[in-house]
C-alpha positions in Angstrom: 18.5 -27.5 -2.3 18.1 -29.0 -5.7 17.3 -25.5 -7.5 16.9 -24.7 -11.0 18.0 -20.9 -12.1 18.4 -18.8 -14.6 21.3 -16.2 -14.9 22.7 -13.1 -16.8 25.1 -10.1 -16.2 24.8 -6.6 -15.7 28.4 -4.1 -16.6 27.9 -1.6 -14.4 29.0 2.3 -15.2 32.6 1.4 -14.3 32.8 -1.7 -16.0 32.1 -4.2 -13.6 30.4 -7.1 -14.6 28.1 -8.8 -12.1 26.9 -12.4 -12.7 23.1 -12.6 -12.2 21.5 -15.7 -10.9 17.7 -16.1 -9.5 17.0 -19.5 -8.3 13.7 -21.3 -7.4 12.0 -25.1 -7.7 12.8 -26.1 -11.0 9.2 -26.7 -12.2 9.4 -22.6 -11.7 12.6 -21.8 -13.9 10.1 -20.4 -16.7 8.8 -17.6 -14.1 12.0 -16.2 -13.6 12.4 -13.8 -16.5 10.4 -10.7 -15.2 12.5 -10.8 -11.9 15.7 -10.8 -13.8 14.4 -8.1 -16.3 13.3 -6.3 -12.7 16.7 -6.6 -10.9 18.7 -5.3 -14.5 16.0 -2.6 -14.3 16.5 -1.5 -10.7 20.6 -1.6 -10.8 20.4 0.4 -14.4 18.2 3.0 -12.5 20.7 3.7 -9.0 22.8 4.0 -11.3 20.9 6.5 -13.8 19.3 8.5 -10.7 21.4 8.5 -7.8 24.8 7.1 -9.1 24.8 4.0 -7.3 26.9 1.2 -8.8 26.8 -2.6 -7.3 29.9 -3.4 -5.4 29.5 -7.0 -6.0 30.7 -9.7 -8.6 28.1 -11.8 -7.7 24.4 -11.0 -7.0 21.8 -13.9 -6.7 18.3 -13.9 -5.7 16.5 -17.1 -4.4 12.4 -17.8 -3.9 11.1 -20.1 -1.5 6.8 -21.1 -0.3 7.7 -20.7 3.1 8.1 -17.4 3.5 7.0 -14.9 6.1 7.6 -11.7 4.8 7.9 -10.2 1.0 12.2 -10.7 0.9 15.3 -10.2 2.9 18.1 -8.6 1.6 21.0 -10.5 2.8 24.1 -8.9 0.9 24.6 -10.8 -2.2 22.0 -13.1 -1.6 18.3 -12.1 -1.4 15.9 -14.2 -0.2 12.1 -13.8 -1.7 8.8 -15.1 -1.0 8.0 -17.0 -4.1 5.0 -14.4 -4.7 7.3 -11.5 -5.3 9.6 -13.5 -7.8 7.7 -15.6 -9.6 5.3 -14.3 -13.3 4.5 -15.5 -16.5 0.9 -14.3 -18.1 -0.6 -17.4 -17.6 0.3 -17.8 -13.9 0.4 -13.8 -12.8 -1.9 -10.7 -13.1 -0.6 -7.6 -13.8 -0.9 -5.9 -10.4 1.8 -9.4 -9.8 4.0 -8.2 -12.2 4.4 -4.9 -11.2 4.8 -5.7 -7.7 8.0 -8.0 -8.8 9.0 -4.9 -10.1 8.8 -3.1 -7.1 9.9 -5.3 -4.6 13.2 -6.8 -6.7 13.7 -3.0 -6.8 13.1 -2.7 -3.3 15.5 -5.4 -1.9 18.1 -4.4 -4.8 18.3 -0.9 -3.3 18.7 -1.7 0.1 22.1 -3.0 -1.1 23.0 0.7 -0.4 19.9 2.1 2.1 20.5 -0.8 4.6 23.8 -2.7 3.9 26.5 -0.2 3.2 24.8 2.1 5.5 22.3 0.0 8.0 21.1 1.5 11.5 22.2 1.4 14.5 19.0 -0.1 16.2 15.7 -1.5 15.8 14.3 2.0 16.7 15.8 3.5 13.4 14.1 0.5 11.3 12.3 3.3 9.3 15.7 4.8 8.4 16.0 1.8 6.0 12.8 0.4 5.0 11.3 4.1 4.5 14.0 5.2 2.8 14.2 2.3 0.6 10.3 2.0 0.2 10.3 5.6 -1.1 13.1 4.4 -3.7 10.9 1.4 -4.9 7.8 3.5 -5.3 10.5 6.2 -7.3 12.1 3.5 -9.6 8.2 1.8 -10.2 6.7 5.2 -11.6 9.8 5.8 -14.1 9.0 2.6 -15.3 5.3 3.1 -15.7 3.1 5.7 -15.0 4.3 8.6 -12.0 0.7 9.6 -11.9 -1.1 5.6 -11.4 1.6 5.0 -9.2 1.1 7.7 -6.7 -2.4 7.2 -6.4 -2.2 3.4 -6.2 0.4 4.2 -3.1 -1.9 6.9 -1.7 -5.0 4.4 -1.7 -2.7 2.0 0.1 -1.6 4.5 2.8 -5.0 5.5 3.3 -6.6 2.0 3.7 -3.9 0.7 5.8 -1.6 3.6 7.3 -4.3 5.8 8.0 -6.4 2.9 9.6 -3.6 2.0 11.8 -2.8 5.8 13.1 -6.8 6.0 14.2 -6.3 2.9 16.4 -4.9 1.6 19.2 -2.0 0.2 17.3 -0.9 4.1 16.5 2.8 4.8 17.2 5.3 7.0 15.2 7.2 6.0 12.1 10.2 5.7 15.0 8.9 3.4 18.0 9.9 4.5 21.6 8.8 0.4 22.4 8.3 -2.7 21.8 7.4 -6.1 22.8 8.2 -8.1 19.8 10.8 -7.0 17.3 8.3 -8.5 14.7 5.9 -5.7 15.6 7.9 -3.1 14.0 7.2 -4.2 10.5 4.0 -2.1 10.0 2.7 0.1 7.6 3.5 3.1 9.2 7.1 2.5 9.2 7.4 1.5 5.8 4.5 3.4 4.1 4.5 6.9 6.5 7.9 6.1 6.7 8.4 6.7 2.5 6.1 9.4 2.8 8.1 11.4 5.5 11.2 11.0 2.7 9.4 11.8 0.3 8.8 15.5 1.9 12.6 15.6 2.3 12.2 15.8 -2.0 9.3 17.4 -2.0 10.8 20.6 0.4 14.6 20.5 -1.4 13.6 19.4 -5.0 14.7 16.5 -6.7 18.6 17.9 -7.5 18.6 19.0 -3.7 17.4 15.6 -2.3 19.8 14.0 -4.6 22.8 16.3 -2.9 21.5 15.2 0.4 21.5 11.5 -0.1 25.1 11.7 -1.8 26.4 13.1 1.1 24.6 10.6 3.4 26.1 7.7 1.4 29.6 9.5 1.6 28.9 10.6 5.4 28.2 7.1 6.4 29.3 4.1 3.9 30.0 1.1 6.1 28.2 2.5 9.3 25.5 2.1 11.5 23.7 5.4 11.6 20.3 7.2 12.9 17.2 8.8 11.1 18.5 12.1 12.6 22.0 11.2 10.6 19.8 11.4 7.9 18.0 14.4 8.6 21.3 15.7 8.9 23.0 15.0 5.9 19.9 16.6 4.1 20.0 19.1 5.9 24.2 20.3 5.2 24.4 19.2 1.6 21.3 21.8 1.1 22.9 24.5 4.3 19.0 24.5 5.8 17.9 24.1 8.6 15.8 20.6 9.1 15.2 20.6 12.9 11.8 20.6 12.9 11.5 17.3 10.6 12.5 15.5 14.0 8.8 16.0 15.0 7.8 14.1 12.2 9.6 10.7 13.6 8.7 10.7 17.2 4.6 11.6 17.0 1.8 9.1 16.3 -1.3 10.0 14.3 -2.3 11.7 11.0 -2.0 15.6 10.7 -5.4 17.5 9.6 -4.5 20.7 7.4 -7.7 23.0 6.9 -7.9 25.5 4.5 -9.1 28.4 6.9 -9.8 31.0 4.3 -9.3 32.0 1.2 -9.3 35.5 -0.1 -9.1 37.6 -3.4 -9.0 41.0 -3.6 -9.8 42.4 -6.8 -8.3 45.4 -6.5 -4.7 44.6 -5.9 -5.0 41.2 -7.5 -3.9 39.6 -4.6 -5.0 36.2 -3.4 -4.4 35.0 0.0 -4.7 31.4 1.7 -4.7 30.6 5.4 -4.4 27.4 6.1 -4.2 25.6 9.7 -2.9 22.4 11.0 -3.8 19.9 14.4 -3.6 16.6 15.7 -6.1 14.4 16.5 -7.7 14.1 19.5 -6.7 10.4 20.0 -2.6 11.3 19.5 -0.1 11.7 21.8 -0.2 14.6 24.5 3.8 14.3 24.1 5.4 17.7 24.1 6.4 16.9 20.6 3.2 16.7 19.4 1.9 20.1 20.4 4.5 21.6 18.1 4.1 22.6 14.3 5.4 20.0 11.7 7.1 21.5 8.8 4.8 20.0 6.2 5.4 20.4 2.2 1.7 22.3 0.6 2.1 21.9 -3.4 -0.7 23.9 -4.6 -2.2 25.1 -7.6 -4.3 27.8 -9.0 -6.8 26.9 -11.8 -9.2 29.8 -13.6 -12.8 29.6 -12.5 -14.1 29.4 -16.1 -11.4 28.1 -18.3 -9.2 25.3 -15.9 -6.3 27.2 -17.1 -3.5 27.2 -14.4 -3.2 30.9 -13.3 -0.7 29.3 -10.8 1.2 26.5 -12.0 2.3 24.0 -8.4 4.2 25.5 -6.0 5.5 24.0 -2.7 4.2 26.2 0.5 6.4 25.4 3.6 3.8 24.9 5.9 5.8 25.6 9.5 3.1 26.9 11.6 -0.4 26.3 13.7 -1.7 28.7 11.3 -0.2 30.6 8.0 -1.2 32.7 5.6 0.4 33.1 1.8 -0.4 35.7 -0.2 0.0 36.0 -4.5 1.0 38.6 -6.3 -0.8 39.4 -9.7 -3.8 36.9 -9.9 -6.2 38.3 -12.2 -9.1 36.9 -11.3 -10.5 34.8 -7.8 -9.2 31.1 -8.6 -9.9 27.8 -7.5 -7.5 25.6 -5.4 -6.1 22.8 -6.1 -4.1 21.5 -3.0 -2.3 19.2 -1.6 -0.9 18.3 -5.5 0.8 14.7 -5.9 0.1 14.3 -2.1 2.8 16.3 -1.3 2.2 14.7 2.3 0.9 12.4 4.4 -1.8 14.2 6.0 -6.0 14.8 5.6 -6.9 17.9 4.4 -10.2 19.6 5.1 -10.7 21.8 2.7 -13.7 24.8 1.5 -14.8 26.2 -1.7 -13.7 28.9 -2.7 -16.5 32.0 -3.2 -19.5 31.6 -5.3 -18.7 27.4 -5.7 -20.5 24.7 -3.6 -18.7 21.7 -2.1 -19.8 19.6 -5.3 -19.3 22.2 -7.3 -15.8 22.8 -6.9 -15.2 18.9 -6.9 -16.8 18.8 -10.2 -14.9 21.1 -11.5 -11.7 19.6 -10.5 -12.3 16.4 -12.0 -12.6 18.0 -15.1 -9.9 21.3 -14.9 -7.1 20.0 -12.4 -4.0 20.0 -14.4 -2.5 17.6 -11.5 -3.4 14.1 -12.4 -3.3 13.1 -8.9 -5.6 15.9 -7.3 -8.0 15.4 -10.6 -8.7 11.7 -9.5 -9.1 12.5 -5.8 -11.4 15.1 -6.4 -13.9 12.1 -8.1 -12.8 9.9 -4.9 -13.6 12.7 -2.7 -17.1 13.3 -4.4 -17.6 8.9 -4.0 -16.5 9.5 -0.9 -18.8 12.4 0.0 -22.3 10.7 -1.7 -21.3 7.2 0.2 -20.5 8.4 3.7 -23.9 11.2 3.7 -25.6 8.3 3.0 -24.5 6.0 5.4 -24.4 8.4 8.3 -28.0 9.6 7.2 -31.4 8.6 8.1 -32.9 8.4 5.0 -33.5 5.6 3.4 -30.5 4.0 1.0 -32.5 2.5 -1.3 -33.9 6.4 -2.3 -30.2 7.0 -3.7 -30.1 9.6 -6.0 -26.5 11.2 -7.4 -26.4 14.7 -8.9 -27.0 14.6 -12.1 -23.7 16.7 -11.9 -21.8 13.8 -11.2 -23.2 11.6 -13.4 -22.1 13.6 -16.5 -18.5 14.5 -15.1 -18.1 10.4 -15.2 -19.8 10.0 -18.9 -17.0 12.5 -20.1 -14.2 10.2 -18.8 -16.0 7.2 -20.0 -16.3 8.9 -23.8 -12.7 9.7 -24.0 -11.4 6.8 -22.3 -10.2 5.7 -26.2 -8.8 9.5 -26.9 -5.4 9.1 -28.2 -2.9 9.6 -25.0 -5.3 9.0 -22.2 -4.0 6.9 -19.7 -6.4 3.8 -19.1 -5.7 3.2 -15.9 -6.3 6.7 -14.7 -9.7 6.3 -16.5 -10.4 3.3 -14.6 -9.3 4.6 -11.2 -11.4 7.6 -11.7 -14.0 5.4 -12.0 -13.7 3.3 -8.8 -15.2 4.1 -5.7 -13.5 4.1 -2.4 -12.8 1.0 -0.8 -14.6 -0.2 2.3 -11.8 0.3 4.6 -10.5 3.9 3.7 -14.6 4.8 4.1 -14.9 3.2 7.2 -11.8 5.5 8.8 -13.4 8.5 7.9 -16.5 7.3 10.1 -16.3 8.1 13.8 -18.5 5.5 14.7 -19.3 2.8 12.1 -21.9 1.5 11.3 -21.1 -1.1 8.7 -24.1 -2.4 7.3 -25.5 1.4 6.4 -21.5 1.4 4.7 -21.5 -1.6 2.9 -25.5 -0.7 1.4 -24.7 3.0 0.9 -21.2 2.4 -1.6 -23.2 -0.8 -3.0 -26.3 1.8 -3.7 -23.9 4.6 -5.2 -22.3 2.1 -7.5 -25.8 0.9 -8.7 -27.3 4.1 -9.4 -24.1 5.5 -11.2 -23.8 2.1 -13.2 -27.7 1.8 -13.7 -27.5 5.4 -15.3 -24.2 4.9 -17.2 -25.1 1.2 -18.4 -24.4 1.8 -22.1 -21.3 3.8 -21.9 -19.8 1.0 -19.6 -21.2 -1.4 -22.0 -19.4 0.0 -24.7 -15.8 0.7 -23.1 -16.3 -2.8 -22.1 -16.8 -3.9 -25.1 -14.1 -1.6 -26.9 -11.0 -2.4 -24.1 -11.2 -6.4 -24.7 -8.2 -8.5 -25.9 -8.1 -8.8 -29.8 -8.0 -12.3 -30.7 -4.9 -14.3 -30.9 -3.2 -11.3 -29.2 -0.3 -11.9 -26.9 0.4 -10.5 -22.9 2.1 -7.6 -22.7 3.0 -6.0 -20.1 3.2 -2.5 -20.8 1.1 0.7 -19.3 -0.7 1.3 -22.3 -2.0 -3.2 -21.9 -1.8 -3.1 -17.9 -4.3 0.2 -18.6 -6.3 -1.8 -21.2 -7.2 -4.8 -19.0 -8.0 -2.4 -15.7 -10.5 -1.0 -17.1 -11.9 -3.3 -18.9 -12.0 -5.7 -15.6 -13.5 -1.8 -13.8 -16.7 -1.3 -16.6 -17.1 -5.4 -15.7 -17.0 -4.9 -12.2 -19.3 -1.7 -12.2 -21.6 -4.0 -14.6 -22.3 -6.9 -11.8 -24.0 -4.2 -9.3 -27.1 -4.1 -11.8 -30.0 -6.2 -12.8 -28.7 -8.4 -9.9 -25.8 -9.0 -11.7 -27.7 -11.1 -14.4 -25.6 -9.1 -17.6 -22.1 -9.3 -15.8 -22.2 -12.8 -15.2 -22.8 -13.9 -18.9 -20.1 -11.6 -19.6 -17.7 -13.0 -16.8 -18.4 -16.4 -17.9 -17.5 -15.5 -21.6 -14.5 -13.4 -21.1 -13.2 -16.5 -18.5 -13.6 -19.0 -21.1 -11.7 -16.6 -23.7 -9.1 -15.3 -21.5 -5.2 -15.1 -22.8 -4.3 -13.9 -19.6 -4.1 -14.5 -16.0 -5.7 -10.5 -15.3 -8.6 -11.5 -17.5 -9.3 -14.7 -16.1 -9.1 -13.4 -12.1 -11.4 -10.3 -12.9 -14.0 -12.7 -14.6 -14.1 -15.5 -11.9 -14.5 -12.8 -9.2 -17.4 -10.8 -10.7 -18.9 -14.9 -11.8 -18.4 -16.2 -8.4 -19.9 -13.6 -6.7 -22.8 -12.8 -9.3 -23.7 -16.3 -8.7 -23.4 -16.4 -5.3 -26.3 -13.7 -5.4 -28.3 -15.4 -8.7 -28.4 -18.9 -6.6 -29.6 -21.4 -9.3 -31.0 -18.7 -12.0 -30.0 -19.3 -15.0 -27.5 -21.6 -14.7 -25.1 -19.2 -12.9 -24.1 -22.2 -9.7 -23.4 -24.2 -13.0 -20.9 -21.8 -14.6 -19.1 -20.9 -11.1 -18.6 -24.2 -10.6 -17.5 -24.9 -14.0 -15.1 -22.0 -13.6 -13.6 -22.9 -10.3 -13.2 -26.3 -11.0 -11.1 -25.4 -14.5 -9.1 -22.6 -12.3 -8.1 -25.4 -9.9 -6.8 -27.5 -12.1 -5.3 -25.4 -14.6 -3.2 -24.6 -11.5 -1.9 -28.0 -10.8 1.3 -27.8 -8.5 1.9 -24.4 -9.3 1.1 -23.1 -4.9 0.8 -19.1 -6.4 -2.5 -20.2 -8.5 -3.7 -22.0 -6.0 -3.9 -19.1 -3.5 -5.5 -16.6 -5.9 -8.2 -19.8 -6.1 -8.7 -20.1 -2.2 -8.2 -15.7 -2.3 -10.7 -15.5 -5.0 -14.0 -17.6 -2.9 -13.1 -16.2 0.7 -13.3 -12.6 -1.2 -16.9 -13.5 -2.8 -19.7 -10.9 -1.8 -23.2 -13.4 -1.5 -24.7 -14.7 2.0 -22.9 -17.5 3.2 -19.5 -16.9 2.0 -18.1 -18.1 5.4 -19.7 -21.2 5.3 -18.0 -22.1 1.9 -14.1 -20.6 3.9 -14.6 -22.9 6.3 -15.1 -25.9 4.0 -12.2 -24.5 2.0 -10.0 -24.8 5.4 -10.9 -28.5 5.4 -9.9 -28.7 1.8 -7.0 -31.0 1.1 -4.7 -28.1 -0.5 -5.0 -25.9 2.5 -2.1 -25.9 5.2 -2.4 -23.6 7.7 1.0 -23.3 8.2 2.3 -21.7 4.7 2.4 -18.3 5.2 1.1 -17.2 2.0 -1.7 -20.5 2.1 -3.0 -19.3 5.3 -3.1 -15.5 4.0 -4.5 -16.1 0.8 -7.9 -17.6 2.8 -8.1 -16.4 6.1 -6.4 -12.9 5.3 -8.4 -12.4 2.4 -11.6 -13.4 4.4 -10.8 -11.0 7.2 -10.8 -8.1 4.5 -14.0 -8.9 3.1 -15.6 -6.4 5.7 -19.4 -6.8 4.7 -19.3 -10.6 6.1 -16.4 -10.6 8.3 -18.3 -8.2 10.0 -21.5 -10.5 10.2 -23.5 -9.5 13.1 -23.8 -12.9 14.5 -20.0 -12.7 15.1 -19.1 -15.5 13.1 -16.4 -13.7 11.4 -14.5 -12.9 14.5 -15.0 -16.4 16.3 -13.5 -17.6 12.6 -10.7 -15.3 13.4 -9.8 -16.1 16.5 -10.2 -19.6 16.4 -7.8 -19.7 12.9 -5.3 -17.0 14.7 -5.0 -19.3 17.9 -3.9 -22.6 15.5 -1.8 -20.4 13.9 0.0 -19.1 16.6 1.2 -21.9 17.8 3.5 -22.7 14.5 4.0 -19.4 13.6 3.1 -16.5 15.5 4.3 -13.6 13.3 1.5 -14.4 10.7 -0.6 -15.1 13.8 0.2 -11.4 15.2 -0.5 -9.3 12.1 -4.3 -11.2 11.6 -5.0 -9.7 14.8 -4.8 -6.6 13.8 -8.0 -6.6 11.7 -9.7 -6.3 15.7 -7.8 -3.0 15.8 -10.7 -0.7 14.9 -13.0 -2.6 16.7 -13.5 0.6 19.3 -15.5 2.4 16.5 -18.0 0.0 16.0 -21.3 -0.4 17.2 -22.0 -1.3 20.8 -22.6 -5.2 19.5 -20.2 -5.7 17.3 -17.5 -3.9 19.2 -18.4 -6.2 22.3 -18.6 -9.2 20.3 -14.6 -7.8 19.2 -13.6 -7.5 22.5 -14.8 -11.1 24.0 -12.6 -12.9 20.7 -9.8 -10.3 21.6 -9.6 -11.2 25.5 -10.0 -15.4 24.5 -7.0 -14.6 22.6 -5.4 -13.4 25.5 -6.4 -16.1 27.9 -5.0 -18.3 25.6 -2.5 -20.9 26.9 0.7 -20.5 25.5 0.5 -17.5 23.8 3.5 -16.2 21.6 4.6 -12.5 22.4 3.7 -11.4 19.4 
C-alpha cells in the first residue's frame, strides 16, 4: 500500500547494522517514534541479558486497523495491530505506551523463541508464546518498575487466567484438543504459560535459567521442538532433575497452597512451616493431576515488632502433598511473608501466625513487608477480605464500617506518597481495590448485585473517611503548567495516582466534588492519560447527577470535544466509544446501543467492535442487568459478528463462561443466549 515510515539502524554487538523501518497510513508517520525507540530497546536488551543478536539486515514492522490479534511475527517483517504501534501524548495514555513497549518487545523476541526455534505443533503453542510472553514482561520491568510490573501482570492473571481455569473453558497451558486452532490463543497459554517459565527462573536463579536457555537456543537453532525439549535443556545445562515440571503442562486448574501450620520453638530457636497443596474440585481427575507439582515458595521472615527481615526471601521447593521446612536460629516467632514476587501461579490460603488476627497480620504487612509485591497484596487481600464478607453476608451494605485499622494503614501511604523515592504508582495501586472480576472468582456462587454494592460501599466509606488526604495528593500530583508528556516511571507514577485520588473522589457526595474536578482537569489536560481519567469519572458522575448542576451539560460538552479532537485518527475514536459503554449510571446500555447505530461504528473492525461491545461486556454491574438485556445485547452483536469474522465473534462468547456460578436467574437467562447461539444457522467453528 501507499505507506508512510519512518526508519533507523541498530549495530548489533558484532557489528551488524540492521536497517529499521516501521510503516503505517501516512497521516500516522508522527506516532511512530515510541515503537522504534521500543524495538532499539528490546534488540539492545537480548542482547544485554541473554546474548541474542539479530541475524537480519533488514527488520521492518508494519501497522494496519484491521487487525485480529495484537502482531504476528513474520521473520523480518512484523505485522501489528495499529493499537500496539501507534503513540504520541496527545493520541495515547500511558498504560498505551507501555504496552507498545511490551508487545514490539514481545514480537522482537520471538525472532529467536519462535522463528529460529518454533514448535513442532499447535499443541506446543505455549512453548513460544509463554516463553516469549515471560521475556516481554522481563524486558518491560528493566525498563520501568520490576515491582509495578509484576503486580500489574499478577492482576491480569488473576482477572482473566484465573477466571478461565474456574470455568468450563479450563484446559492446561498444553491442549490435548481442539476444535478451532483460533481457540488456543487464551490467556492461560500465554499468561500461565509465562508463569510456568517464570518458575524455571524462579527454581534455578537468574544465571541458571540463563544457562538453560543458552543451551536450548544451541540445542535447537533452526528446529521444530517440544515444551519437554525445553524442560529438557533446563534441566542438563543446570544437571537437575525437571521431571516433575511435565505436570505443570498437561493439568487444568489453579493449585491452592495452605499454610498448615506454623511453629516456633523458643527454646531451640527453630521455626517450622508446613504447608500443603490440592486441586480444585472442578480439575481434571487425570492421573497427572493427583500428583505433586514442584512449585517455587519464596518466603520471607519479618520481626513481629520491628518489620525487620529475620529471614531475607528464600525459594522453598515445594515437591510434595504436604512439607514441612524448618529454620535454624530465629530468635524470636516471625511473621510470614509468602508467596514473595508471586513466585507462582497458584492461590494461597494462608493463617496468622500466633497471637495475630487475620487483619492483624495483613495490617502489618502493608506496613513491614520488605517485598514490594507481597506489601501491596496484603492491602488487596484486606479489600478483598472487607468486600467479599460483605457481599456474602446478610447484613445490610449500606451499615459498612472498615476497621479503623485499615483506615489508618491507607492515611500512611497517602502521607508519604510525596516522600522522596516512593514509587507513585505503587502508592496508587495500594490504593485500588480489587476489580469486579478477580472478586467475583473468589465467590462460589455470585451474587452480583450484593458484589457490585459491597466494593462500591468499601470504596465510599474508605474515601468518605480519607476525603482530605485524597484531596490533597490530588491536588499535589497535578501537571504543572506548561509542562511537557513524559514518559517516564517517576510521570507515568504521577498521573496514576493522580487519576486513583480522582477516581476514589467520584464515590462520595454522589460524585458532586469529582465531577467539577473531572471537568476542570479535562479542560486543562496536556495529555491524553489526563484527559481519559477525567472524561470517565465526568461521564459517569453525570450519568448518576442527571441534570444537577449542569453535569449532562459538561459530559456532553466533553464528549463532543473528545470526538472531534479525534478526527480520522480510528485509535481515539475507540477510547471514545470504550470510554461511554464503560460508564457506571442506569441506562448505560441504552446509550451502547445508540452508539452501535452511530455513523463511526463498523462492526466489522476488530478493534471498533471491541472497543464497544467488548468494553460493554466487562462492565459487570450492567452487563449483568437482571432483565437480561446485557446478554440478549451480546448475543445478538456476537451472531452479526460471526458471520464476518468469527475469531472476534468466538472470544466475546467467553464472557458467558462463568455463567454456572450465578444465580439461578441469571445463570438461566445465560444459558438460553448460549443455546440461541448454538441454534444459530451457519455458525463458524469457532
Amino acid at each position: 500500500g501507499d505507506l508512510g515510515s519512518i526508519h533507523d539502524t541498530y549495530t548489533t554487538t558484532s557489528g551488524r547494522v540492521v536497517q529499521l523501518g516501521i510503516y503505517s497510513d501516512k497521516e500516522n508517520v508522527g506516532q511512530l517514534a515510541h515503537a522504534m525507540y521500543s524495538l532499539k530497546e528490546s534488540m539492545r536488551w537480548d542482547e544485554d541479558t541473554f546474548g541474542l543478536e539479530c541475524d537480519l539486515d533488514v527488520y521492518n514492522v508494519v501497522a494496519t486497523n484491521d487487525f485480529n490479534m495484537g502482531a504476528m511475527e513474520n521473520k523480518g517483517l512484523n505485522i501489528f495491530n495499529s493499537a500496539y504501534v501507534l503513540a504520541d501524548p496527545a493520541t495515547a495514555t500511558d498504560t498505551d505506551f507501555e504496552r507498545i513497549l511490551g508487545v514490539i518487545g514481545h514480537e522482537y523476541f520471538h525472532n529467536w523463541s519462535g522463528n529460529r526455534v518454533t514448535v513442532r505443533d499447535w499443541f506446543q503453542l505455549t512453548l513460544k508464546e509463554g516463553l516469549t510472553v515471560f521475556r516481554d514482561q522481563w524486558f518491560s520491568s528493566d525498563l520501568t518498575s520490576h515491582a509495578v510490573k509484576r503486580i500489574e501482570d499478577v492482576r491480569g492473571l488473576r482477572s482473566r487466567q484465573f477466571a478461565e481455569d474456574s470455568s468450563p473453558m479450563a484446559h492446561p497451558i498444553r491442549p490435548e484438543s481442539y476444535i478451532s486452532m483460533d481457540n488456543f490463543y487464551t490467556s492461560t497459554v500465554y499468561s500461565k504459560g509465562a508463569e510456568v517459565v517464570g518458575m524455571y527462573r524462579t527454581w534455578l536463579g537468574s544465571e541458571g535459567f540463563k544457562k538453560g536457555l543458552k543451551l536450548y537456543f544451541e540445542r535447537h537453532d533452526g528446529s521444530a521442538v517440544t515444551c519437554d525439549d525445553f524442560r529438557n535443556a533446563m534441566a542438563d545445562a543446570n544437571d537437575v532433575d525437571l521431571s516433575a515440571f511435565d505436570r505443570w503442562y498437561s493439568q487444568a486448574g489453579t493449585p491452592r497452597v495452605t499454610v498448615a501450620a506454623q511453629q516456633y520453638d523458643p527454646s531451640t530457636k527453630t521455626y517450622s512451616l508446613t504447608l500443603q497443596q490440592s486441586l480444585p474440585s472442578q480439575q481434571s481427575e487425570d492421573a497427572t493431576s493427583s500428583l505433586p507439582l514442584p512449585i517455587p515458595v519464596t518466603i520471607g521472615l519479618l520481626h513481629r515488632t520491628t518489620g525487620q527481615e529475620i529471614l531475607p526471601s528464600t525459594v522453598l521447593k515445594f515437591t510434595e502433598k504436604e512439607q514441612t521446612f524448618t529454620f535454624q536460629n530465629i530468635e524470636m516467632s516471625p511473621v510470614l511473608s509468602i508467596l514473595r514476587d508471586f513466585s507462582a501461579p497458584v492461590q494461597v490460603i494462608s493463617s496468622p501466625p500466633e497471637s495475630m488476627t487475620g487483619d492483624e497480620e495483613l495490617i502489618f504487612l502493608m506496613a513491614h513487608d520488605t517485598d514490594s509485591f507481597n506489601k501491596w497484596d496484603a492491602g488487596n487481600r484486606y479489600y478483598t477480605r472487607l468486600i467479599l464478607s460483605l457481599a456474602e453476608g446478610s447484613e445490610s451494605i449500606d451499615q459498612c464500617v472498615v476497621p479503623e485499622s485499615f483506615i489508618e494503614a491507607i492515611r500512611i501511604i497517602l502521607q508519604s506518597a510525596g516522600n522522596a523515592g516512593v514509587d507513585q504508582s505503587l502508592t496508587a495501586y495500594a490504593l485500588q481495590l480489587p476489580d469486579l472480576t478477580t472478586l467475583l472468582n473468589q465467590m462460589k456462587k455470585i451474587d452480583i448485585d450484593r458484589l457490585v454494592a459491597a466494593r462500591k460501599a468499601v470504596k465510599k466509606a474508605v474515601a468518605e473517611r480519607l476525603r482530605a488526604e485524597l484531596m490533597k495528593v490530588y491536588e499535589a500530583t497535578a501537571a504543572k503548567e506548561g509542562a511537557v508528556y513524559e514518559f517516564s516511571p517517576q510521570e507515568v507514577g504521577r498521573r496514576r495516582l493522580h487519576s486513583t485520588c480522582l477516581d476514589f473522589l467520584s464515590s462520595i457526595d454522589s460524585g458532586r466534588i469529582a465531577a467539577k474536578l473531572a471537568k476542570k482537569q479535562f479542560d486543562c489536560a496536556n495529555c491524553m492519560t489526563d484527559k481519559l481519567s477525567s472524561l470517565a469519572c465526568l461521564v459517569s458522575c453525570s450519568g448518576k447527577l442527571g441534570l444537577e448542576l449542569g453535569c449532562v451539560q459538561d459530559k456532553e460538552e466533553a464528549l463532543s470535544k473528545f470526538y472531534t479532537d479525534a478526527g480520522s485518527n480510528a485509535l481515539v475514536v475507540n477510547k471514545w466509544f470504550a470510554i461511554q459503554a464503560m460508564a457506571d449510571y442506569d441506562g448505560v446500555l441504552d446509550d451502547v446501543k445508540r452508539l452501535k447505530t452511530h455513523p463511526d461504528f463498523t462492526i466489522s473492525n476488530p478493534n471498533r467492535a471491541r472497543s464497544l461491545i467488548s468494553t460493554f461486556c466487562g462492565n459487570l454491574a450492567h452487563f449483568h442487568s437482571p432483565d437480561g438485556q446485557g446478554y440478549r445485547f451480546l448475543t445478538d452483536s456476537v451472531l452479526e459478528i460471526d458471520r464476518v469474522n468469527p475469531q472476534v465473534a468466538a472470544r466475546m462468547v467467553s464472557s458467558f463462561a462463568q455463567w454456572k456460578k450465578f444465580d439461578v436467574i441469571r445463570a438461566e437467562l445465560m444459558r438460553l443466549e448460549l443455546e440461541k447461539i448454538l441454534a444459530a444457522e451457519s455458525l463458524s467453528s469457532d
